[in-house]
N, C-alpha and C positions, 0 to 999 in steps of 0.2 A: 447708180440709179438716180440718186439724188442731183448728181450736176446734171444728166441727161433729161431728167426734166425739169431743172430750173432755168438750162437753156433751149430747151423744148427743140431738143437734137435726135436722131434716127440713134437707132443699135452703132452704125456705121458711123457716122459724124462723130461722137463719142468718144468713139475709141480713135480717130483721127485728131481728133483734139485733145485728148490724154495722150497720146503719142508726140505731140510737140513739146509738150510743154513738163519739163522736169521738176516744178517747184511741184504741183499735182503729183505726178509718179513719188517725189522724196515724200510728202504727205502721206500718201498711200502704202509707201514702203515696200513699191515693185519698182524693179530692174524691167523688167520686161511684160509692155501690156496685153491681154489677155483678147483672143480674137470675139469677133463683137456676139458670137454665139455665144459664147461660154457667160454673155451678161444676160443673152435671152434667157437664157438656161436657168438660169440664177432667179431671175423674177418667175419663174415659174414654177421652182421649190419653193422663194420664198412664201410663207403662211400667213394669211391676213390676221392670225396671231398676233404672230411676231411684229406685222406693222402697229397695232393694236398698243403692243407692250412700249415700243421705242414711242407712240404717242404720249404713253403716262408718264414715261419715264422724262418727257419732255416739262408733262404741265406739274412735277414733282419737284423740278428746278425753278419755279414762280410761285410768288407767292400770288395764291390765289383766292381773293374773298369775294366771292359776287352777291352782288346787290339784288341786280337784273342778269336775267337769263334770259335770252331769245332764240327763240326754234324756228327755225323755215328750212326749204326744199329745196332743188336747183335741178332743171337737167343738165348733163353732160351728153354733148352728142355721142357717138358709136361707130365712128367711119375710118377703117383704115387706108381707102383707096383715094385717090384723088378726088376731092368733091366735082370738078369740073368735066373729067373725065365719067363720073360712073353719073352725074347728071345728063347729059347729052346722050348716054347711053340707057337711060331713064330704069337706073338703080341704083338710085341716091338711099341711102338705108334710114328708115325711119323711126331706129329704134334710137333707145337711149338711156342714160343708167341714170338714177334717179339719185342724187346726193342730200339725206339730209343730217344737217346741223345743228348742234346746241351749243352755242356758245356765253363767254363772258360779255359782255356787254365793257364792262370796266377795261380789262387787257385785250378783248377782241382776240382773245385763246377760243381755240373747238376745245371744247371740254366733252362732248362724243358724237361720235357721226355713226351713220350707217349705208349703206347703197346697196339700190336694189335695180333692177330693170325697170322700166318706166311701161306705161306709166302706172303710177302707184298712189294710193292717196296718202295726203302728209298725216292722216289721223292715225293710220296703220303701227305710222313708227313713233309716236308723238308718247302713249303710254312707257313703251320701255326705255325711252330715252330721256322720261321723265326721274322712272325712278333709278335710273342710271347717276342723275345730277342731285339726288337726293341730301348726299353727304355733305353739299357744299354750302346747304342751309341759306338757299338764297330768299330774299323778299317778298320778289315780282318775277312774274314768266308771263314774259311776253310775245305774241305769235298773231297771226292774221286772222281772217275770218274761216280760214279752212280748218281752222282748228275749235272752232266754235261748236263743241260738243257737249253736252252736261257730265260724260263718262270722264273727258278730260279733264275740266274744269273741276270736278270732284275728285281727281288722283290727286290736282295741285290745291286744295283747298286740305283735305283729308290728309295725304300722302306725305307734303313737301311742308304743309303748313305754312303754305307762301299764298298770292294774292294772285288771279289770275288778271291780264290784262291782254282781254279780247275781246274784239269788236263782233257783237250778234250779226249774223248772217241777217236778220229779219227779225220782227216784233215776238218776243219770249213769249209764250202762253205756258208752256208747264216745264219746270226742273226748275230746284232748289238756287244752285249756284248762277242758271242763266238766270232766274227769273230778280235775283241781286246782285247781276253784272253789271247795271246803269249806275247803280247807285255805288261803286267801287271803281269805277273806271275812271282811270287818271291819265289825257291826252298826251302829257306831258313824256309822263311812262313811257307808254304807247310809241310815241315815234322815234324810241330807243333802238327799235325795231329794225331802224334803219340799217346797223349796226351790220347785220347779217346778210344784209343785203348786198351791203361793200365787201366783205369777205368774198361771197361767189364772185362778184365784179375780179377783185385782186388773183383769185386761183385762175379765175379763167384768164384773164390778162397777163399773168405772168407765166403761168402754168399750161395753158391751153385747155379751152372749156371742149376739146375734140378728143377724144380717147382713138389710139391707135390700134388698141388690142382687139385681135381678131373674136375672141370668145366671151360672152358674158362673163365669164368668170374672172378673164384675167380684164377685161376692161372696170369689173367692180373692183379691183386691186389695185388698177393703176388709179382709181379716183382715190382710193382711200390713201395708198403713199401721197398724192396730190394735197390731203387734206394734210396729213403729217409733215409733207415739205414746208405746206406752209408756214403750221405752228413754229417750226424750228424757224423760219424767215422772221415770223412776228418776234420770236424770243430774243434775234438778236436785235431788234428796233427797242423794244422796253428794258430790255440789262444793260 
């Protein structure tokens, strides 16, 4: 699953290019590969658990101490058909699965994601994901202005014991932490921000920012192995 979407290849293609190539098959430690259902099959046991687990067990092998923490959104489109074809035929699909991340800033690790069907607001996921990152006793959490809520802003003031670095929507008139957001906000921080941004750019780019699965479920599944592929792609650029 992993090579089939680092080379952003069909069920079919996959198993035609594991079929040529024996140093792949000796790795894998099959004699004979396996028809390309039997990998559908497979991603549809597999449990967004268990991608869950192989993520920790990733960011377990880095050291990891962050400073800055940055949280943002992404869609992923939702189209298994030919975009060209089902647009001419004017059912081009307009849904899409909503990817959000928290990552390190320092190593540019997902430290946790979530996806949902779109659209969604980033606020929605912004609390559990906060105290998801708790442990890592970061600084600064840094995020846009859609995240400019006083509910938020007081999980990571209260919660994380960290500094919140977000830009007000509009002129603060009541809450505690927006109404001393001006006077904590550091630009500098702030366009660390960037950070997250390049991530989405890199999954989508190398990954395909186009999910091919047919059902919400499994198209939330394939984003999240996507996020996981990543990590393992960043782990071997920093080790």
């Amino acid at each position: 699953m992993a090579i089939k979407i680092y080379t952003k290849s069909t069920y079919r293609e996959i198993i035609d290019f594991i079929e040529v190539s024996d140093r792949i098959k000796k790795y894998l430690r099959i004699k004979k590969v396996p028809h390309f259902t039997t990998i559908q099959k497979f991603f549809k046991r597999l449990s967004s658990k268990q991608i869950r687990e192989i993520n920790q067990l990733i960011l377990s092998l880095n050291d990891i101490k962050p400073d800055i923490i940055a949280l943002d959104g992404s869609g992923f489109t939702n189209d298994y058909a030919d975009k060209y074809y089902a647009k001419i035929r004017q059912k081009e699909r307009k849904s899409y699965i909503k990817n959000h991340l928290t990552i390190d800033v320092k190593t540019r690790l997902i430290l946790y994601y979530q996806t949902s069907r779109g659209p969604k607001y980033d606020t929605q996921f912004a609390k559990p994901a906060l105290r998801q990152i708790k442990k890592y006793k970061p600084d600064y959490i840094v995020a846009d202005k859609a995240y400019d809520t006083e509910p938020i802003r007081k999980c990571i003031n209260e919660e994380l014991k960290a500094f919140d670095q977000i830009p007000l929507k509009n002129r603060a008139k009541k809450g505690r932490y927006r109404l001393k957001s001006p006077a904590i906000f550091r630009k500098k921080i702030y366009l660390k921000r960037n950070n997250v941004e390049s991530i989405f750019s890199i999954i989508k780019r190398k990954f395909n920012g186009t999910n091919h699965s047919r059902s919400t479920q499994l198209s939330n599944k394939e984003t999240k192995l996507k996020n996981t592929i990543y990590n393992i792609y960043r782990s071997t650029q920093i080790n």
